[in-house]
C-alpha positions as CSV (number, residue, x, y, z in Angstrom):
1,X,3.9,46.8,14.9
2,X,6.7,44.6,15.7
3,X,8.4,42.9,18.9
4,X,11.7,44.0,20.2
5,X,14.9,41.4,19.4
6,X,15.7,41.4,23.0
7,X,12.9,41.5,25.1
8,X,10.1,40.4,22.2
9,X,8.1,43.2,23.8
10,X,5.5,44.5,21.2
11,X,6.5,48.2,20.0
12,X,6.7,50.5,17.3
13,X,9.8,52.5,18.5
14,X,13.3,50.9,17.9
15,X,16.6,51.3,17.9
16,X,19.8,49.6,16.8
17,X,22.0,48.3,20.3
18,X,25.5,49.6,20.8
19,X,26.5,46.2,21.8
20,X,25.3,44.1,18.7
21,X,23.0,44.5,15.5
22,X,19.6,43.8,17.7
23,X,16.9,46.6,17.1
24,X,15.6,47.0,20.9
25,X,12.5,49.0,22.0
26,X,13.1,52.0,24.4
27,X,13.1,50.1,27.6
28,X,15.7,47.9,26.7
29,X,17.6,50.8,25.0
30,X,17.0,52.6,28.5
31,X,18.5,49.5,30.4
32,X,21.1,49.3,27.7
33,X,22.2,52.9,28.9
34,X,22.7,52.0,32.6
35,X,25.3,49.1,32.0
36,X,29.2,49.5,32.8
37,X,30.0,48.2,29.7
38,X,28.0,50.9,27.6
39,X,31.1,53.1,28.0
40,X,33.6,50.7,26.2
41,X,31.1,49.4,23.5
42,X,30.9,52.7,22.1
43,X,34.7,53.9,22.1
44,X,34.8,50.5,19.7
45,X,31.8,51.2,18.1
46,X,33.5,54.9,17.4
47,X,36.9,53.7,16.6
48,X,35.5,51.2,13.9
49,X,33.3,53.8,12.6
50,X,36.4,56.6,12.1
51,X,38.5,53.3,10.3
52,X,35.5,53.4,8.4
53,X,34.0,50.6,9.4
54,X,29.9,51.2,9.0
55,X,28.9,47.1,9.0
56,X,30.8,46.8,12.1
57,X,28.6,44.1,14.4
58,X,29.1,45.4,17.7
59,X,31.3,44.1,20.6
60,X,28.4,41.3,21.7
61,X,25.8,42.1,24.2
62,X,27.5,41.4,28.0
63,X,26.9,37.7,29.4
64,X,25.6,39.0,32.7
């Protein structure tokens, strides 16, 4: 098991962020999904991918 880059929550389920390279557990994926910004962060994330792009390091996880 290991913790969660965001919340250091203990889990064995992760995920990579659409805002940045942290791997987050579900809960913070979960809260992840409800933000406004989710929308834009993965047009860009898409865009960079189809320029082929696959390192690209997100658009940074929102200050608020």
């Amino acid at each position: 098991m290991t913790n969660c880059e965001r919340c250091n929550k203990e889990t064995r389920v992760f995920t990579m962020s659409w805002f940045n390279t942290e791997m987050i557990c579900k809960d913070c994926d979960f809260k992840e999904s409800q933000m406004k910004e989710i929308k834009h962060a993965k047009e860009v994330e898409l865009k960079e991918c189809l320029k082929g792009n696959f390192n690209f390091i997100g658009v940074g996880f929102p200050k608020n």
